[in-house]
N, C-alpha and C positions, 0 to 999 in steps of 0.2 A: 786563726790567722797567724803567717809566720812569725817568728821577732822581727823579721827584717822590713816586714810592710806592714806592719804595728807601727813600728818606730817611724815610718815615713808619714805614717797617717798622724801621729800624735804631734808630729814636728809639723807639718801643715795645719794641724789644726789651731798646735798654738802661734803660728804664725800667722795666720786667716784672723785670728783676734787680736794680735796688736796691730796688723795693719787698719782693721777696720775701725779700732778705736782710738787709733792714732787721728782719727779725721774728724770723731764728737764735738772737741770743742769749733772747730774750725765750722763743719754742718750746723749748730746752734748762730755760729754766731754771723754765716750769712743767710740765716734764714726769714722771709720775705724779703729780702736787700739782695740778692743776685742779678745781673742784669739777666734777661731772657733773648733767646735767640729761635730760630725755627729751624726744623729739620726738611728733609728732603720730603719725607711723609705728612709735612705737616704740624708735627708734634714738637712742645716746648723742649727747648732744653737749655740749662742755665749756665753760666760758668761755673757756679759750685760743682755741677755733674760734671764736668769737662777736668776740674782740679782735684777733686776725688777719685774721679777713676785714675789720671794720672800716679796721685799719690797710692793709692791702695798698689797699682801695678806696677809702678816702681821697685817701691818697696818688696813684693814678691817675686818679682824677675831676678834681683839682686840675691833672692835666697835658693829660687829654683828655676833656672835657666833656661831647664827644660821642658818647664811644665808649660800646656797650651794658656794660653790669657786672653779671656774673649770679655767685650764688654758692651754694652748698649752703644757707648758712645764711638767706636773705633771708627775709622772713614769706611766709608758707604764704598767706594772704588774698586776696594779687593775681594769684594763681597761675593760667595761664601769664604768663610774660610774651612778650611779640613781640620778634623780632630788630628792630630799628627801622634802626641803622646797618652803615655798611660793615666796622668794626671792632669784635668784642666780644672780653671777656675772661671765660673760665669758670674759677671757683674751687674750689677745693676748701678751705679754709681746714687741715685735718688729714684729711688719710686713711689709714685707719685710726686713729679714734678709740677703739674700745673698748683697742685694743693701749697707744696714748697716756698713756688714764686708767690705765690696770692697770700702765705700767712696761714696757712691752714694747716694747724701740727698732726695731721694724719700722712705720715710719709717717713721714708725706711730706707737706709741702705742695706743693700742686699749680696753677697755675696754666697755663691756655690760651689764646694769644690765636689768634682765629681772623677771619679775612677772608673777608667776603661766607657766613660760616654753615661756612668751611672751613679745618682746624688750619693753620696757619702757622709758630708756636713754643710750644715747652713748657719749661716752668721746675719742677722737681721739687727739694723739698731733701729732700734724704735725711736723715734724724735719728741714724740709725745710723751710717752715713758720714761725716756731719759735711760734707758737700759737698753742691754742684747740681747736676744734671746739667739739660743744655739746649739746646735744638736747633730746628732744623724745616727743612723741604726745603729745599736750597739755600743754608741756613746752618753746615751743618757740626754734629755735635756734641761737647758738651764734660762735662768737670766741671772744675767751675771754668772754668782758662783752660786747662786740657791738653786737645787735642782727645783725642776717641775713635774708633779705628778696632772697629765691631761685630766678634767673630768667631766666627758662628755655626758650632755642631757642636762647641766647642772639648770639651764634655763624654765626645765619646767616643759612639759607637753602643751600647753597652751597660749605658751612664751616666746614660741621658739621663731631664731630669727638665723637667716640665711644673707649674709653679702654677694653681690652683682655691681659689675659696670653697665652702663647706659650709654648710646643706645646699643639697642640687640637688636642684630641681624633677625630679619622676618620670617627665615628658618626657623628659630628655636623661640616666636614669641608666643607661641600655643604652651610648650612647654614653661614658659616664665611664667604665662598666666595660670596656670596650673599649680606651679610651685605656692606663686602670693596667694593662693587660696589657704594655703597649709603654716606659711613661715609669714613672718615679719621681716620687712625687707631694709637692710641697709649699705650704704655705696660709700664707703669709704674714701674711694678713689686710689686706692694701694692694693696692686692684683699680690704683691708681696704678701701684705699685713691680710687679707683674706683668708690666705692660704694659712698664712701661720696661726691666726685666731681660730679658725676652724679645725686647724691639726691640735689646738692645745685644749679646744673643747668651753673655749669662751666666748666661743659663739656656735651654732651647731652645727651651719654648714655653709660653704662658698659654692658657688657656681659661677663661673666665667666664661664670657665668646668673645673675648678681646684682649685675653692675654698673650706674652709672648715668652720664650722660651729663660731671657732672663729675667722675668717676675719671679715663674715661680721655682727656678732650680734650687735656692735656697731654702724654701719654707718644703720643697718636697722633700730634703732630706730628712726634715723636722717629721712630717708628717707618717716617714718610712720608721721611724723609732715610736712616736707618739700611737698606731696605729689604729691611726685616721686612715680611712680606707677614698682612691681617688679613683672614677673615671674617665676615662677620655673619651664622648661624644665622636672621635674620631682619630686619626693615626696619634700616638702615643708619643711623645720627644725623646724619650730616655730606650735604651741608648742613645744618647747624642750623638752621629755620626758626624756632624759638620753648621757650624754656627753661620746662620743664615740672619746677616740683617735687613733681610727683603721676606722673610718667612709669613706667611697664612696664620691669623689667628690662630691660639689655640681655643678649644670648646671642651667645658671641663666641670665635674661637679667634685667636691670634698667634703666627707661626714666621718662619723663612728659608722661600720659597718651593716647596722640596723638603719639609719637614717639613708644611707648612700641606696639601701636597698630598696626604700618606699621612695627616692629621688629616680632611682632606673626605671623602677616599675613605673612610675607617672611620666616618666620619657618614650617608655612605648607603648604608654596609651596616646599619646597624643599623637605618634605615626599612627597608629590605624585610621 
């Protein structure tokens, strides 16, 4: 990589970490106390997500101008918007909201930056944890400042347990029944923290049919260094060419390479 987009990367990356933890204590401490609102889709959304995403993009517009700034919360109106630059940032401001508003400390802000439409680094604060976890190819990853070494399998072959949301599309429930025969199943309610547990190998594997493009732009940076190997049941996000908040689920499995490989193969047994 040159110096010159070295340097860019490194200056966003340490700016992507004070923005995001400029907002910790603030996330703790409206946490179950945000009023709730509804979306156009239906879906919660509280004002902590509406004043985090403000804050977090604030704060980085002030540092780069020009880089794209896309986030769950942005108004529905202009929707798509086009990737314009070489650097964007996709937000997630709380994922897992409904858990958020209800009290339930399984829920993560999530930020992605991504180069040319493609992850780079991911910023995840865990609420539960009380840490970040953060990473992307060729950066290492961390929480905090302790690196993390992934270590997939660590559950045990008779252990092993796989994260989903509910419900699933009637499409892929031959395939979920298939899966629960093999894994242990559980639903965090954080298409984010799925993504990132299974990329760090602390859990073995996610599988999703209701996520959207910002759950998992973050934890897939994680997952492109950790290599946790992902696939996509259908068209692929990355490149990102244009941030749609009217976009089609995504449909998605994440393991070690050996597990993602007996997840495929049990996906098309169930098409025959």
């Amino acid at each position: 990589m040159a110096a010159s987009n070295h340097s860019e990367l490194t200056t966003r990356i340490a700016a992507g970490r004070k923005a995001v933890m400029a907002q910790a204590a603030f996330y703790h401490a409206q946490f179950g106390r945000a009023a709730s609102h509804w979306k156009h889709d239906g879906s919660r959304v509280t004002d902590a997500d509406l004043a985090i995403s403000k804050a977090i993009f604030d704060a980085l517009r002030a540092q780069f101008p020009g880089d794209d700034l896309f986030s769950e919360e942005l108004a529905v109106g202009e929707n798509p918007f086009p990737r314009c630059g070489e650097w964007s940032w996709v937000l997630d401001p709380i994922d897992g909201t409904n858990n958020y508003a209800l009290g339930i400390p399984v829920t993560a802000i999530s930020l992605g930056l991504l180069r040319d439409g493609e992850p780079v680094y991911g910023f995840l604060y865990d609420l539960g944890r009380r840490g970040l976890f953060h990473g992307g190819p060729g950066q290492g990853v961390w929480e905090g400042d302790e690196r993390l070494q992934p270590q997939f399998g660590r559950s045990g072959r008779h252990e092993r347990i796989i994260a989903t949301h509910s419900p699933i599309d009637p499409r892929y429930l031959s395939l979920a029944t298939a899966i629960l025969t093999q894994y242990k199943l559980r639903g965090f309610g954080s298409g984010a923290l799925h993504l990132t547990y299974a990329a760090l190998g602390m859990i073995d594997a996610c599988m999703d049919f209701t996520v959207k493009v910002w759950d998992i732009a973050a934890a897939a940076a994680i997952a492109r260094e950790t290599g946790a190997a992902m696939h996509f049941f259908g068209p692929a996000p990355f490149p990102m060419q244009q941030f749609d908040l009217k976009m089609k689920p995504l449909q998605y499995c994440c393991a070690s390479p050996e597990a993602l490989a007996e997840i495929v193969a049990l996906a098309e047994q169930t098409r025959r």
